[in-house]
RODO-2510 file (C-alpha; in nm, 4 decimals, decimal comma):
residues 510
     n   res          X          Y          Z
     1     x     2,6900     5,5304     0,9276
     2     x     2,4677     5,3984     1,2011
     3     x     2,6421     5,6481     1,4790
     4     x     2,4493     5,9235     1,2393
     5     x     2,1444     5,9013     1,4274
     6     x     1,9615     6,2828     1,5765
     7     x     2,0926     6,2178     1,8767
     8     x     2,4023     6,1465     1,8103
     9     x     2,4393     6,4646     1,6469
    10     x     2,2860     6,6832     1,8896
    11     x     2,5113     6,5211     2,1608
    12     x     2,8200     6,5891     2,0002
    13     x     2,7300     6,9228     1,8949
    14     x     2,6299     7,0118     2,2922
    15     x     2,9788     6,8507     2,4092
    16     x     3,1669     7,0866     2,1217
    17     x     2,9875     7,4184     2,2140
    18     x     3,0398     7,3439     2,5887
    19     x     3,4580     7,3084     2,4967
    20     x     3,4158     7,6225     2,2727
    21     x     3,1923     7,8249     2,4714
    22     x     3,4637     7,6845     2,7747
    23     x     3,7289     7,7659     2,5495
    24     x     3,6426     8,0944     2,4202
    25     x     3,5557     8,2291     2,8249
    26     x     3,9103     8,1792     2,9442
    27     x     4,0361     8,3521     2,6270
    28     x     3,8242     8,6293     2,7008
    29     x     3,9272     8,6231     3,0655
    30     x     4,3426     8,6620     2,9873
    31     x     4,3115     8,8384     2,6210
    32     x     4,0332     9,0846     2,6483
    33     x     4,0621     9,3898     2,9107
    34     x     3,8023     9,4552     3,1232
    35     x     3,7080     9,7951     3,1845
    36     x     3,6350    10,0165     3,4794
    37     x     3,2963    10,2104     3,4556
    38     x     3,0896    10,4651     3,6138
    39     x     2,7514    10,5147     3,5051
    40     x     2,5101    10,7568     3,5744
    41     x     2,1300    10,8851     3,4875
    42     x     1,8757    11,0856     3,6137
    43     x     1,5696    10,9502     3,8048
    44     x     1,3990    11,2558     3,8269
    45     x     1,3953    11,6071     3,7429
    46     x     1,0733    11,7764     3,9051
    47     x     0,9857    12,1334     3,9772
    48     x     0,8683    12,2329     4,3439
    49     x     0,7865    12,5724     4,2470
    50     x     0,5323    12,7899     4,0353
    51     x     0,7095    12,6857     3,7286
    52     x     0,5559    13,0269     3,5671
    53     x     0,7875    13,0090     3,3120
    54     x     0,6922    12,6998     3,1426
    55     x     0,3294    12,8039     3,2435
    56     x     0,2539    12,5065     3,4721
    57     x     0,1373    12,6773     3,8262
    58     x     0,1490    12,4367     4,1210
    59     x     0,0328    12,4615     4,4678
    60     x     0,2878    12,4425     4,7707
    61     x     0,2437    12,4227     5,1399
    62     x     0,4531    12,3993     5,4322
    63     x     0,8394    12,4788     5,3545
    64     x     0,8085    12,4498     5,0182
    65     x     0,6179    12,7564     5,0145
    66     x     0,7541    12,9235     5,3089
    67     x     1,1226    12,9421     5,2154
    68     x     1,2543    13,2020     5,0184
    69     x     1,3701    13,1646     4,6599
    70     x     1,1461    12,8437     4,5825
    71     x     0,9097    12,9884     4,2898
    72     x     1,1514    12,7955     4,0507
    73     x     1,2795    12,5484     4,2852
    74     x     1,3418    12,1731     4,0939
    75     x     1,4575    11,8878     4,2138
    76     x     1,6917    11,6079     4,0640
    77     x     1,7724    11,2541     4,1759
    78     x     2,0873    11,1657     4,0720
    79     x     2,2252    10,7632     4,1190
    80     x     2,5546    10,7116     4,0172
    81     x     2,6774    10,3639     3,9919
    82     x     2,9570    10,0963     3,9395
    83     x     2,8519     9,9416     3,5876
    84     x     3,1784     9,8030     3,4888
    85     x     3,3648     9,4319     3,5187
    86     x     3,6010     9,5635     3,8079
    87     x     3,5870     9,7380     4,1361
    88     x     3,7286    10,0987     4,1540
    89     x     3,8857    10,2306     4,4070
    90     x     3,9644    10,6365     4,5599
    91     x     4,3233    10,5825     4,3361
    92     x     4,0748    10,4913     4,0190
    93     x     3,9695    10,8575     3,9781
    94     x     4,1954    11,1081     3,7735
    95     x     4,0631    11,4414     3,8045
    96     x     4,3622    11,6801     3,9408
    97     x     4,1309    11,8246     4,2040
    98     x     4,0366    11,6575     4,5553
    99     x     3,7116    11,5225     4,4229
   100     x     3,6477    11,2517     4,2199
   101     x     3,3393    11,3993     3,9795
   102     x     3,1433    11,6903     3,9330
   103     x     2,8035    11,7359     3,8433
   104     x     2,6952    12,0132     3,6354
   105     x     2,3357    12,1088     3,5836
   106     x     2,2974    12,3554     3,2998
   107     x     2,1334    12,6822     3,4320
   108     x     2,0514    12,5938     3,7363
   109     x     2,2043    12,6791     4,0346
   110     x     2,2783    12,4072     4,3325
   111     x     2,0918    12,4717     4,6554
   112     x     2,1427    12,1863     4,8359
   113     x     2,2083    11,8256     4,8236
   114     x     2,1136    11,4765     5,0274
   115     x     2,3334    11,1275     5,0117
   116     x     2,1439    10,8268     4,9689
   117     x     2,2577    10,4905     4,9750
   118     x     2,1303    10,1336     4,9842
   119     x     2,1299     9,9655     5,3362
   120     x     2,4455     9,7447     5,2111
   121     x     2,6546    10,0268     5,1294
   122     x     2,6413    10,2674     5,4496
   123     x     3,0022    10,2205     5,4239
   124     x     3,0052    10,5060     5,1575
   125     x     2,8474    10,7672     5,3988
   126     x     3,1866    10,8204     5,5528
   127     x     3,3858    10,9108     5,1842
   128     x     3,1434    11,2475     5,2134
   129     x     3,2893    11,4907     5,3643
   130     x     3,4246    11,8476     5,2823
   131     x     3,7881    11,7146     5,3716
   132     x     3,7571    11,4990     5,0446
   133     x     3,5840    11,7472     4,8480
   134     x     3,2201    11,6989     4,8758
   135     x     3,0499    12,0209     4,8248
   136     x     2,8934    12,2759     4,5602
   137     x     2,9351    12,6347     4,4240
   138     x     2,6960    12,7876     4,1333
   139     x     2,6078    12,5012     3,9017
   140     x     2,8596    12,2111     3,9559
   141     x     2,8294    11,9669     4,2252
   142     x     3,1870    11,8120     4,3303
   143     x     3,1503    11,4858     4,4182
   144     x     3,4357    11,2529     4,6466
   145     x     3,6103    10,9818     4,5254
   146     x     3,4309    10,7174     4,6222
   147     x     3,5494    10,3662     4,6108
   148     x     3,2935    10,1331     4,4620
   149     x     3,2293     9,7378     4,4184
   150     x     3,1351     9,6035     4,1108
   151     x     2,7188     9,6674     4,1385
   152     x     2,7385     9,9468     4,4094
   153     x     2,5787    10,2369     4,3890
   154     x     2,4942    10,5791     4,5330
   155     x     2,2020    10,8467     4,4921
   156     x     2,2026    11,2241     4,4838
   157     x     1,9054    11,4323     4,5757
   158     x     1,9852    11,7727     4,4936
   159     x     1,7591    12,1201     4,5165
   160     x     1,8298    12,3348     4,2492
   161     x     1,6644    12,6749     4,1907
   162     x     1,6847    12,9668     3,8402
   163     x     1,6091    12,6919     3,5727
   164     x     1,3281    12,4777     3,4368
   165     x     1,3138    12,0789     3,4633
   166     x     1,4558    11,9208     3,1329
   167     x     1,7796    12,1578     3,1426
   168     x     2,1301    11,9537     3,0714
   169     x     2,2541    11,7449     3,3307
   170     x     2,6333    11,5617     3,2702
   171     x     2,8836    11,3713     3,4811
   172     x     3,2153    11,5144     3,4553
   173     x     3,5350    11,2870     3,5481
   174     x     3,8061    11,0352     3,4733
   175     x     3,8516    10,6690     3,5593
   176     x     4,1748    10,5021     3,5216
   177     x     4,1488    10,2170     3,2116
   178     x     3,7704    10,3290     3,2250
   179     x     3,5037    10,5599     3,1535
   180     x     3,2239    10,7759     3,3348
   181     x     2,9024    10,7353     3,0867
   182     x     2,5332    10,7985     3,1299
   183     x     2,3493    10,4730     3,1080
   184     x     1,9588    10,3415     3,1365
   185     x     1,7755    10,0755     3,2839
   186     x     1,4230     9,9715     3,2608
   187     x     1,3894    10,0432     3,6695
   188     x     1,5085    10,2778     3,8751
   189     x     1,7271    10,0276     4,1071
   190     x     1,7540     9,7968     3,8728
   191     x     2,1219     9,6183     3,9425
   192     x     2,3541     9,4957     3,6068
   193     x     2,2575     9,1252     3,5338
   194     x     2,4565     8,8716     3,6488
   195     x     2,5646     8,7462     3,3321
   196     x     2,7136     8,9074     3,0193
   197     x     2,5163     8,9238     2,7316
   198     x     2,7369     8,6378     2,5789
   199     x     2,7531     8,4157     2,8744
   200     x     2,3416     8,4245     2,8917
   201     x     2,3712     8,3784     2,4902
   202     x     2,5985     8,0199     2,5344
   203     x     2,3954     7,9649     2,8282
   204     x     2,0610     7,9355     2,6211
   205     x     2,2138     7,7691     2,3183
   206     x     2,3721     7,4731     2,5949
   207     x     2,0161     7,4274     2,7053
   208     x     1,8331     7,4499     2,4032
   209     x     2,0462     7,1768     2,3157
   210     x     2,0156     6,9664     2,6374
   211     x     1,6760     6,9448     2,6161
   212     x     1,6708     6,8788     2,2324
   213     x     1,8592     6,5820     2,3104
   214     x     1,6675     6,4782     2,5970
   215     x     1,3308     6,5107     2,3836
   216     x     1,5005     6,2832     2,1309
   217     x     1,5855     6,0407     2,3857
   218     x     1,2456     6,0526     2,5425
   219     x     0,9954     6,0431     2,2036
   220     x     1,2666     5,8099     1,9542
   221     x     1,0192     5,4834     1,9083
   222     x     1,3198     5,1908     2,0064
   223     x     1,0428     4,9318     1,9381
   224     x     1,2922     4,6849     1,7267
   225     x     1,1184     4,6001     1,4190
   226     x     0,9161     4,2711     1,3616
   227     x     1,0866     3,9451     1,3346
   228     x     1,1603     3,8293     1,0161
   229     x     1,1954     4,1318     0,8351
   230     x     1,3693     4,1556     0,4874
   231     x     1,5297     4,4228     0,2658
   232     x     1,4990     4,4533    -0,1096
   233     x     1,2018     4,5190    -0,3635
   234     x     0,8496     4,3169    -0,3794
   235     x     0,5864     4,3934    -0,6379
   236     x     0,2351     4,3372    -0,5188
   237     x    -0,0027     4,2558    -0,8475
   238     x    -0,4005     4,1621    -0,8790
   239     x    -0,7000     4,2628    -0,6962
   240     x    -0,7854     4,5598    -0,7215
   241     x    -1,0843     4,5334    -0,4861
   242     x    -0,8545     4,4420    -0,2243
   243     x    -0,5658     4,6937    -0,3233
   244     x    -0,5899     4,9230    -0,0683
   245     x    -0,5280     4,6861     0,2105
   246     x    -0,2162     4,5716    -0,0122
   247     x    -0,0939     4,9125    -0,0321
   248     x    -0,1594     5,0077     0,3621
   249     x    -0,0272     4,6654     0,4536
   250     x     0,3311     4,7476     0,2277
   251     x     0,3127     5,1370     0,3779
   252     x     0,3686     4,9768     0,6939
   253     x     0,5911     4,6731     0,6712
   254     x     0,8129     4,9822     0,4803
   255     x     0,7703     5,1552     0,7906
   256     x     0,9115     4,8594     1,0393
   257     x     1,1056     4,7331     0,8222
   258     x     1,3942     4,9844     0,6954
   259     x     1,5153     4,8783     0,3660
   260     x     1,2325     4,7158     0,2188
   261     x     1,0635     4,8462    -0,0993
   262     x     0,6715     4,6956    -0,1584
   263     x     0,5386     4,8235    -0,4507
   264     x     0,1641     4,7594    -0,5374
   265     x     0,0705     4,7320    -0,9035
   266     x    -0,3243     4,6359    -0,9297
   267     x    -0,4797     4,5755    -1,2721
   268     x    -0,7283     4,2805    -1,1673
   269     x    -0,7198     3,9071    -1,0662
   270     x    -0,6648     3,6977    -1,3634
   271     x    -0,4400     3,9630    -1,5175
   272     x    -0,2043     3,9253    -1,2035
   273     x    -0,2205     3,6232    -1,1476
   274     x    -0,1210     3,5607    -1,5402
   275     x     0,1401     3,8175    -1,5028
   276     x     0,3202     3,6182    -1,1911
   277     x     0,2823     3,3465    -1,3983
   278     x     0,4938     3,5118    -1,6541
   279     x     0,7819     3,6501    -1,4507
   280     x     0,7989     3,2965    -1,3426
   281     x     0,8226     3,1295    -1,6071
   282     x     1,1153     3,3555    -1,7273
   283     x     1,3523     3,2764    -1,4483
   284     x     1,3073     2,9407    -1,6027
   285     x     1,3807     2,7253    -1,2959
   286     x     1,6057     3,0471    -1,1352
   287     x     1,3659     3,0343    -0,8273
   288     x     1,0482     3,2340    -0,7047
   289     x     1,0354     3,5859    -0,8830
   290     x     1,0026     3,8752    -0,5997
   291     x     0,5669     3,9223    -0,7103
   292     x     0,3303     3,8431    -0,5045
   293     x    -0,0321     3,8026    -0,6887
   294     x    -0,3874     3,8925    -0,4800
   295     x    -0,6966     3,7309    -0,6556
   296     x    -1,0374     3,7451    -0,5877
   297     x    -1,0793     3,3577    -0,5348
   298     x    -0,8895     3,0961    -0,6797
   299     x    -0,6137     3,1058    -0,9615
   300     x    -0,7176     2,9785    -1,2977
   301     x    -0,6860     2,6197    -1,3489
   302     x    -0,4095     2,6110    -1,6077
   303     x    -0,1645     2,7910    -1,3938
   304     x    -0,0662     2,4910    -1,1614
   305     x     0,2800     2,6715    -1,1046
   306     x     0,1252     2,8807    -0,8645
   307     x     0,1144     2,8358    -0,4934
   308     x    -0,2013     3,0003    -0,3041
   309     x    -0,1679     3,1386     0,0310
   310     x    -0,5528     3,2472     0,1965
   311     x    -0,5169     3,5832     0,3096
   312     x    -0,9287     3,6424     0,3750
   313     x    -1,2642     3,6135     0,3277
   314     x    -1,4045     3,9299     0,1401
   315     x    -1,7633     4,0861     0,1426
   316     x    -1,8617     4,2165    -0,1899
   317     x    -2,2076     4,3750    -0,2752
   318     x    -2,4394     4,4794    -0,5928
   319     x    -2,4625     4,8610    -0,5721
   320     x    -2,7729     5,0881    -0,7547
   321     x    -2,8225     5,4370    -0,8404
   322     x    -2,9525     5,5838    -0,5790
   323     x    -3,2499     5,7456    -0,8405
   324     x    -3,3509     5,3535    -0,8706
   325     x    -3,5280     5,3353    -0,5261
   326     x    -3,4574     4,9766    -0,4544
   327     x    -3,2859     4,8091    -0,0934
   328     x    -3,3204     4,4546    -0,2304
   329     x    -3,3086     4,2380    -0,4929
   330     x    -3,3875     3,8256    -0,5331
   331     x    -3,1222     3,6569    -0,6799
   332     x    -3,3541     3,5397    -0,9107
   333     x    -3,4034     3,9265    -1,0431
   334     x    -3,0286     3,9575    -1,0671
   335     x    -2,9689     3,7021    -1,3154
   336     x    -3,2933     3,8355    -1,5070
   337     x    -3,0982     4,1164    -1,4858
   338     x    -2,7738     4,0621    -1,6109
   339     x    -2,9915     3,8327    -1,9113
   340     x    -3,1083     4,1271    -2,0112
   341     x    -3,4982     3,9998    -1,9384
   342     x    -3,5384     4,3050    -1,7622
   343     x    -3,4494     4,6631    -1,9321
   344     x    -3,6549     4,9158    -1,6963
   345     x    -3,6298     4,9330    -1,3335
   346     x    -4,0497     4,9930    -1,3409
   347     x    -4,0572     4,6030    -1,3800
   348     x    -3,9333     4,4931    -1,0417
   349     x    -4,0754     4,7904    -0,8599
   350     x    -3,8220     5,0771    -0,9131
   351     x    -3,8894     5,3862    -1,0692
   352     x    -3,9455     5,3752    -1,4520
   353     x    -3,4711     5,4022    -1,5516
   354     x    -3,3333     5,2371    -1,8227
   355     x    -3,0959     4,9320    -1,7018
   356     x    -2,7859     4,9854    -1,7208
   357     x    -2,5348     4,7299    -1,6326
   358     x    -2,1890     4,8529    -1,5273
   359     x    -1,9484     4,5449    -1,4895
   360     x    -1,5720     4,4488    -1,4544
   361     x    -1,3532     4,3502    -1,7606
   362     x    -1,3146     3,9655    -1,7428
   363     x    -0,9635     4,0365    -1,5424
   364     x    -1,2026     4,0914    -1,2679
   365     x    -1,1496     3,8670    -1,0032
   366     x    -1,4906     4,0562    -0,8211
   367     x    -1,6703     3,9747    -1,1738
   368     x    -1,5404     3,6269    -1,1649
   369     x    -1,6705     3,5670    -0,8185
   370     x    -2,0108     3,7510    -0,9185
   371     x    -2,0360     3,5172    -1,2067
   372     x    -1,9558     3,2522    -0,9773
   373     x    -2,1399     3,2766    -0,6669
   374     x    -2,4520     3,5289    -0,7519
   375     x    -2,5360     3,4707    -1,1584
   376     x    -2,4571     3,0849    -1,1849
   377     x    -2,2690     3,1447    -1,5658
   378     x    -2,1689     3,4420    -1,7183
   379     x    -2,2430     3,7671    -1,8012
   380     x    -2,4194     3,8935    -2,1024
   381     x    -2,1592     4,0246    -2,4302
   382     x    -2,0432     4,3913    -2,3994
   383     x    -2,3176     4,6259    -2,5495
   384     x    -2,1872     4,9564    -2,5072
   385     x    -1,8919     5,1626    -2,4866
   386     x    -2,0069     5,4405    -2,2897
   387     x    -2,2310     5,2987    -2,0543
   388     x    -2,4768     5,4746    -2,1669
   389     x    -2,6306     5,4447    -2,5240
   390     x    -2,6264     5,0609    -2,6655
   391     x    -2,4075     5,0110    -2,9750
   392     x    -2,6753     4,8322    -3,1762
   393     x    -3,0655     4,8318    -3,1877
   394     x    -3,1236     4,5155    -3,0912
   395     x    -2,9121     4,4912    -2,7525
   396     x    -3,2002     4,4730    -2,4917
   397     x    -2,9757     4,6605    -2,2418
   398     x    -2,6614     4,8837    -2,2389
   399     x    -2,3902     4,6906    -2,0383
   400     x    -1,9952     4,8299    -2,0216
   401     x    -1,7237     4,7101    -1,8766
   402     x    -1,4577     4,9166    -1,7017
   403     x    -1,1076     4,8175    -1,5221
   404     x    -1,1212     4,9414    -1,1840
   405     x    -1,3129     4,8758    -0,9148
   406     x    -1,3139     5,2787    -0,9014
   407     x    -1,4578     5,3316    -1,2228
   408     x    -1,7198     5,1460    -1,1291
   409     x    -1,8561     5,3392    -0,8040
   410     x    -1,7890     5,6229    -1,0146
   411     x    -1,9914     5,5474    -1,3159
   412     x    -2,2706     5,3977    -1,1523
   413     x    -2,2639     5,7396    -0,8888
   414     x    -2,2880     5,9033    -1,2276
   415     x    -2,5743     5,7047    -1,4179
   416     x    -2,9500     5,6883    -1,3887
   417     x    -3,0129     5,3368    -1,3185
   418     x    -2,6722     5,1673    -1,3438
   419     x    -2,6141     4,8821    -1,1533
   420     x    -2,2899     4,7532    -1,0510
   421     x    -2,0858     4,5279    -0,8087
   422     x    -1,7962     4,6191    -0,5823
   423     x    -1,5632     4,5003    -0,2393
   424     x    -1,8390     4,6090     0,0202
   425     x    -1,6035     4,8493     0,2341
   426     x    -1,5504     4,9983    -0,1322
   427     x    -1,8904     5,0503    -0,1480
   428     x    -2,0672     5,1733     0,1537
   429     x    -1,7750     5,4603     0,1494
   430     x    -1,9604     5,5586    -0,1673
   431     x    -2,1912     5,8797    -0,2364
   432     x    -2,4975     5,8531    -0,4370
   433     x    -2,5124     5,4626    -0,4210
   434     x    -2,6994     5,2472    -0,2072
   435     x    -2,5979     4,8882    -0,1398
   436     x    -2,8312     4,6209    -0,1980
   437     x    -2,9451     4,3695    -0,0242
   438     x    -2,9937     3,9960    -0,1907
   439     x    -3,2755     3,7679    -0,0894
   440     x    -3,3504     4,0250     0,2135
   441     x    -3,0134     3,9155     0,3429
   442     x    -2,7946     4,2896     0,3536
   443     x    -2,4328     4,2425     0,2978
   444     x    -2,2464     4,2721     0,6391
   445     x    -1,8709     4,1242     0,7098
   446     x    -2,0002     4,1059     1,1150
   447     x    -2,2757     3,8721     1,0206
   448     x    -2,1007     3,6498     0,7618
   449     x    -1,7659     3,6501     1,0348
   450     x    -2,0083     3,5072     1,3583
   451     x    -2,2640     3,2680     1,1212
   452     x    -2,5568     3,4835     1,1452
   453     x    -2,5974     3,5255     0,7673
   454     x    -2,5873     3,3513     0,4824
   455     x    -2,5369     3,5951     0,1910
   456     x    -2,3713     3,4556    -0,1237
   457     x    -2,1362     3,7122    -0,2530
   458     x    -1,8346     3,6642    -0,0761
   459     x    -1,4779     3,5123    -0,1339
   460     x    -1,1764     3,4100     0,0106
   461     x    -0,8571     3,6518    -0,1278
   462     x    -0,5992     3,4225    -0,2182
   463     x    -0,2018     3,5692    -0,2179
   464     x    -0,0025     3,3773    -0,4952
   465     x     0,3515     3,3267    -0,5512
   466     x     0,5185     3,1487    -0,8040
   467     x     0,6294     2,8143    -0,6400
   468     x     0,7409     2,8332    -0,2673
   469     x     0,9680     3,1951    -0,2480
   470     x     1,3046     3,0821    -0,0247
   471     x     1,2535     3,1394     0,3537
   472     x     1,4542     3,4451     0,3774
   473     x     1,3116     3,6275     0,0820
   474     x     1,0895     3,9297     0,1118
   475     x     0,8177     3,7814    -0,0705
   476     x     0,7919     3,5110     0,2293
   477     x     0,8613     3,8123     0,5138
   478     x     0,5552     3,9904     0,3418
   479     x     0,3020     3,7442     0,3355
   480     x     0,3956     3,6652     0,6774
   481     x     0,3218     3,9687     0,7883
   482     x     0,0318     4,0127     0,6163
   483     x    -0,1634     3,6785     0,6605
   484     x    -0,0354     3,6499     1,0078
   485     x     0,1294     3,9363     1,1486
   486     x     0,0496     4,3233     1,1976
   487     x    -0,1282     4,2974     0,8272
   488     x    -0,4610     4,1162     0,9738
   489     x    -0,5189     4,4408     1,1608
   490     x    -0,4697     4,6155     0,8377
   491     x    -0,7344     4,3515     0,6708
   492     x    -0,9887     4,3890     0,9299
   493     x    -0,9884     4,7961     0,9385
   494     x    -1,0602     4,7654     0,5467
   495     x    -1,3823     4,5686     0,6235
   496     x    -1,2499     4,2265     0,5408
   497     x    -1,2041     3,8645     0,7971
   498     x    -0,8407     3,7518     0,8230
   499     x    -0,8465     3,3701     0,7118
   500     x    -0,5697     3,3198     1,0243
   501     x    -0,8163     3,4178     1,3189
   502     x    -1,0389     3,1726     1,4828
   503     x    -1,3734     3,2610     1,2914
   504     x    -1,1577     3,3241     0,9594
   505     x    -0,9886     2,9742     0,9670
   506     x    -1,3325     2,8166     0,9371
   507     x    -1,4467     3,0592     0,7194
   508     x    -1,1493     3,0368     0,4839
   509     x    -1,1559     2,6703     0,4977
   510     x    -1,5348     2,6543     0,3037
***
């Protein structure tokens, strides 16, 4: 269902409300009436006079104090207005009498009255007149029948005298398939909108979904994915010093490449490398099994079924408690070290700590290369289960061994004098360790990448598969990618040189 795409969606569902919303106006138009209205409120009601009775004395000059019978003069503006869907005309009105409306103002008696009008509508001047009923007696104001436009509008001004401001004030009349009503607005000309309450509803739901659609269209990423992508499921097995480049690189090639699954399942070099061995040897001659295996240098030499792939060269480093108070160690000291000739930090200038080795299970493909490319042979028996206290007397040190790369930082963080060895981007993201330096040479992926250094601990990381996986598998797609696609940016933002750049090619090829 491709055409099920956001945009898709929102399109059609625009082009559907726009034939409803159509749809539904011309119903309204030939099914519902539309009503004649006159509406009317008051824009003021103020007194001109003493007022004595409400206790509110004012000050008057000129006429208003001159002429006779204004102590409790008020005055009322009055706008009376076409608020309906349909002109009205003089036939409109249906009062028996020769006005159209009358005004009655509770208690009060009418005085006098002004016409006002807006500048469009002098027209209306001429409807009053006393032949048409205009006029007042007592406390009712008869208005004409005035014809009105939809929008038009008149104003009353009217001097009233025996009552206070506040009295009753009502709109008395009849309109033919209509209603006279008192109404409000938030201004006192304020004109009825333009557009119904509905029509500005549809109206805002059209272009909420115009520009939803148009911000789809604008921000959807049409980048076409990578060449040579594949669909289906890939398990990623091994290093776990260079498992989180494995599991960024997979995130992404997920990411541009829909229907792929990449699953990364780290437990250490030798026991991946073993374990694509196995799955292998199962299909027994079926083909290449969809595993790929990282390893911290090269595959072990009785698993010949394996085909290598260099991915990169990898920095690792020997990392201290940070209580120790070393930066640097000989390579000489290291191997005392990990002899056991040395069991307090005192002896090669720390501060007086216990030794305490914490080291990789012999899965470790970092502990292979340590063993390999720092120590010369191999590590020293197992003397401790907690990393801590030594399971017998006469074990000159306490050394542990633990399964994750992890566990490692973390224990020697933890410990007093622990020493252990880790991937060097690993390490220098590490609290409460400092990274050592061997034979004054500091580890740095820079200065091993440009020649400039020529510290030992490093390795290529070598990607197995089990024989050559068939061109359009995902096992070949992946490695592509990673070794010489998007995934070298991946390797170099986790501190490591891709083996397929200029510097890496010669590195790799050592």
């Amino acid at each position: 269902m491709a055409w099920l795409s956001a945009e898709n969606v929102v399109a059609v569902g625009t082009a559907v409300l726009g034939i409803v919303a159509s749809a539904g106006m011309v119903w309204y138009e030939r099914r519902v009436p539309r009503h004649k209205r006159i509406g009317y409120r008051v824009q003021m009601d103020n007194a001109i006079g003493d007022d004595v009775r409400s206790g509110r004395a004012n000050r008057r000059l000129g006429l208003f104090d001159e002429v006779p019978g204004m102590s409790d003069a008020t005055l009322v503006l009055l706008r009376i207005e076409n608020d309906g869907s349909l002109g009205i005309d003089r036939a409109d009105y249906t009062g028996p009498e020769d006005h159209g409306l009358t005004a009655v103002f509770t208690d009060r008696t009418v005085r006098g009255v002004s016409v006002t009008q807006p500048s469009d509508t002098g027209h209306l001047m001429d409807h009053f007149t006393g032949e048409r009923g205009f006029g007042y007696e007592g406390n009712t104001l008869r208005i004409p029948p005035v014809p009105l436009n939809r929008g038009d509008h008149f104003k009353l001004l009217v001097l009233l005298t025996g009552g206070d401001v506040g009295r009753g004030i009502r709109l008395i009349g009849g309109i033919r398939d209509g209603e006279v009503h008192p109404n409000r607005s938030a201004t006192p000309d304020d004109k009825p909108p333009l557009f119904s309450r509905a029509s500005r509803a549809i109206t805002l739901m059209l272009t909420v979904c115009v520009v939803t659609l148009a911000a789809i269209v604008v921000a959807r990423d049409d980048t076409p994915p990578p060449v040579g992508c594949e669909k289906g499921t890939l398990t990623v097995v091994g290093s776990t010093a260079f498992e989180p480049v494995a599991r960024e690189a997979a995130k992404k090639y997920e990411q541009d490449c829909a229907g792929s699954v990449v699953t990364v399942d780290a437990h250490g070099s030798t026991a991946g490398t073993r374990e694509l061995a196995a799955a292998g040897a199962a299909r027994k001659g079926r083909g290449s099994p969809p595993v790929v295996a990282l390893s911290d240098g090269p595959r072990p030499g009785d698993l010949s079924a394996l085909r290598e792939n260099r991915v990169a060269l990898s920095v690792f480093a020997l990392v201290v408690n940070d209580d120790v108070g070393l930066r640097n160690l000989s390579t000489a000291d290291v191997r005392r070290l990990y002899r056991g000739e040395i069991t307090d930090w005192a002896q090669l200038g720390g501060r007086s700590l216990p030794v305490r080795l914490v080291s990789r299970d012999a899965n470790s493909g970092t502990r292979q290369v340590f063993q390999r490319r720092v120590l010369g042979e191999g590590e020293m028996a197992n003397t401790s289960v907690d990393c801590v206290h030594k399971d017998y007397p006469s074990a000159p040190v306490a050394r542990c061994e633990l399964d994750s790369t992890d566990q490692v930082l973390a224990e020697v963080a933890r410990l007093p004098g622990a020493i252990g060895y880790s991937e060097l981007n690993s390490a220098t993201g590490a609290k409460v360790l400092r990274v050592l330096a061997l034979d004054g040479d500091a580890p740095s992926v820079d200065a091993v990448e440009h020649g400039h250094s020529r510290y030992p601990y490093r390795e290529i990381e070598y990607a197995y598969t089990y024989g050559r996986p068939p061109a359009g598998s995902l096992a070949s797609s992946f490695l592509t990618y990673l070794t010489r696609g998007n995934g070298q940016d991946v390797i170099r933002t986790h501190g490591h040189v891709p083996c397929w750049t200029p510097e890496g090619m010669k590195l790799c090829a050592q």
